[in-house]
C-alpha positions in Angstrom: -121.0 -42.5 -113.7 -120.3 -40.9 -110.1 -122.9 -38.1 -110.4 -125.4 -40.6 -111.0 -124.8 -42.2 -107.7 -127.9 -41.2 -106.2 -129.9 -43.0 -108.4 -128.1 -46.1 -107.2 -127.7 -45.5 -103.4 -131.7 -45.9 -102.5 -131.7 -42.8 -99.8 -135.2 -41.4 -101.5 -138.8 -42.4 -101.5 -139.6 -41.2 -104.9 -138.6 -40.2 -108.5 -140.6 -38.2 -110.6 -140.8 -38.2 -114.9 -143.0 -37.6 -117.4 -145.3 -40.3 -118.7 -142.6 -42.6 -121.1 -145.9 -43.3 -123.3 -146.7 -39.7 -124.4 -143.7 -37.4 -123.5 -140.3 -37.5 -125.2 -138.8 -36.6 -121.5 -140.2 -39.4 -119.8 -139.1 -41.9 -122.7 -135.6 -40.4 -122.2 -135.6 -41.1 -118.9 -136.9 -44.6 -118.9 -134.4 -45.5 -121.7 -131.5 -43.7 -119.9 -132.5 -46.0 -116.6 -132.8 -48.9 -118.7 -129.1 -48.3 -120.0 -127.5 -48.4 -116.5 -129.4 -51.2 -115.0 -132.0 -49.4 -112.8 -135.4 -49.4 -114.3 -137.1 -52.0 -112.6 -135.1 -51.5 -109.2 -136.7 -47.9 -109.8 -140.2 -48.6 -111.1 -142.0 -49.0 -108.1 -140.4 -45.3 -106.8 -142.0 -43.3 -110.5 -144.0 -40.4 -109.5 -145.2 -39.9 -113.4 -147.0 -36.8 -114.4 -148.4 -36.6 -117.7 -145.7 -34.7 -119.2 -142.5 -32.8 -118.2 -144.2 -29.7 -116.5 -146.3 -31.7 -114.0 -142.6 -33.8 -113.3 -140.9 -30.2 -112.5 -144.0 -29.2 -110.1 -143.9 -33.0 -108.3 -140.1 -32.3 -107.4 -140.7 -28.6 -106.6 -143.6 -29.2 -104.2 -141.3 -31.9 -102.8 -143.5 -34.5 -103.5 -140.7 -36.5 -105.1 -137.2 -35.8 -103.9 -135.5 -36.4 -107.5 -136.5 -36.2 -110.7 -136.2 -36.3 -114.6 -136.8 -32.7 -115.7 -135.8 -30.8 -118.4 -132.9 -27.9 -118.0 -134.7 -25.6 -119.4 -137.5 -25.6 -116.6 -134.7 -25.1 -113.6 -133.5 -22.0 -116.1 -136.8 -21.0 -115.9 -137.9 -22.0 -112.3 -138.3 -20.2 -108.8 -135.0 -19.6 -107.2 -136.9 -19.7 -103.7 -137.7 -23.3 -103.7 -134.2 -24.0 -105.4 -132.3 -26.5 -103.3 -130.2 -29.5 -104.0 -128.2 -30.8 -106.7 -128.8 -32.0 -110.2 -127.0 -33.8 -112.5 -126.8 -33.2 -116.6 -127.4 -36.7 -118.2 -124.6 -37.0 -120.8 -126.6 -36.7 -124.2 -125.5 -39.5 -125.6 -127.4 -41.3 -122.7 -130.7 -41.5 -123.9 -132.2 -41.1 -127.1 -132.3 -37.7 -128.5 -135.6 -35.7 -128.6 -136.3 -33.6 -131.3 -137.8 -30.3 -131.3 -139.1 -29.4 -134.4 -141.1 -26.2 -136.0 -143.4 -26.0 -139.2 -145.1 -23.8 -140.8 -148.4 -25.0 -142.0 -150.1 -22.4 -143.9 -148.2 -19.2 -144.7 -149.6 -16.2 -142.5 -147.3 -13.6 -141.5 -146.8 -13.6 -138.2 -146.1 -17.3 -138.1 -143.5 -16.7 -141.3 -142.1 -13.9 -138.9 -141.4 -16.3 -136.0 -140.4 -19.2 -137.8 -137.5 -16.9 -139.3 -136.6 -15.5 -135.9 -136.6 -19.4 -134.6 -133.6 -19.4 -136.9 -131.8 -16.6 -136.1 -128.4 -16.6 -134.3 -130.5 -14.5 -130.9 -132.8 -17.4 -131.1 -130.2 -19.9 -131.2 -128.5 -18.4 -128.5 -131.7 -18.5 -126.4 -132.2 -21.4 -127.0 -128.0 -22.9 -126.1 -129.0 -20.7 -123.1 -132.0 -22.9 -122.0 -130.2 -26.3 -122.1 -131.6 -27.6 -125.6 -128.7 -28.6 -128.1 -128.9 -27.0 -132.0 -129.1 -29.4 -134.5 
């Protein structure tokens, strides 16, 4: 794919993601790198922070010049250290991470949420923020 290019020209020191062991974004990553022949020309480049937020803060301090980071954090992040380019990884490019929501015991508060999580504003929060409905 032409947007990916960068992965494949070389022209940056590192690459940050979230641990592949423990965080469904940094499995997603490693499985879409895998897919197009670039995980081990890649490994020794990782910057891996122990889940998705400490990725984001790697690449936003600069200390990795790309990185594997989830939409919703660029939606959410400072527009003064905003530069660059990204690139949306088709979904059907790595294995699809499910976000899920139960209630345990009924209380309230938590029924109250859980209803709202279902609600078309939610939903539309949610499409807004880069995550997909099921």
């Amino acid at each position: 794919d032409e947007k990916g290019l960068v992965l494949r020209d070389g022209k940056f020191k590192h690459i940050a993601l979230a641990n592949p062991k423990t965080a469904p974004y940094g499995l997603a990553a490693k499985e879409y790198l895998r897919a197009h022949g670039l995980l081990n020309k890649l490994k020794p480049r990782f910057v891996i922070g122990e889940n998705i937020a400490q990725a984001y803060q790697f690449v936003e301090t600069g200390n990795a010049e790309l990185g594997f980071i989830a939409l919703s954090q660029l939606a959410a992040g400072s527009d003064a250290n905003r530069h660059g380019s990204m690139y949306l990884l088709p979904a059907d490019s790595y294995p699809r991470i499910k976000q899920q929501a139960i209630l345990l015991k009924h209380n309230e508060a938590a029924a109250a949420w859980l209803a709202f999580l279902q609600s078309d504003s939610a939903r539309a929060i949610i499409r807004q923020h880069g995550y997909l409905l099921p």
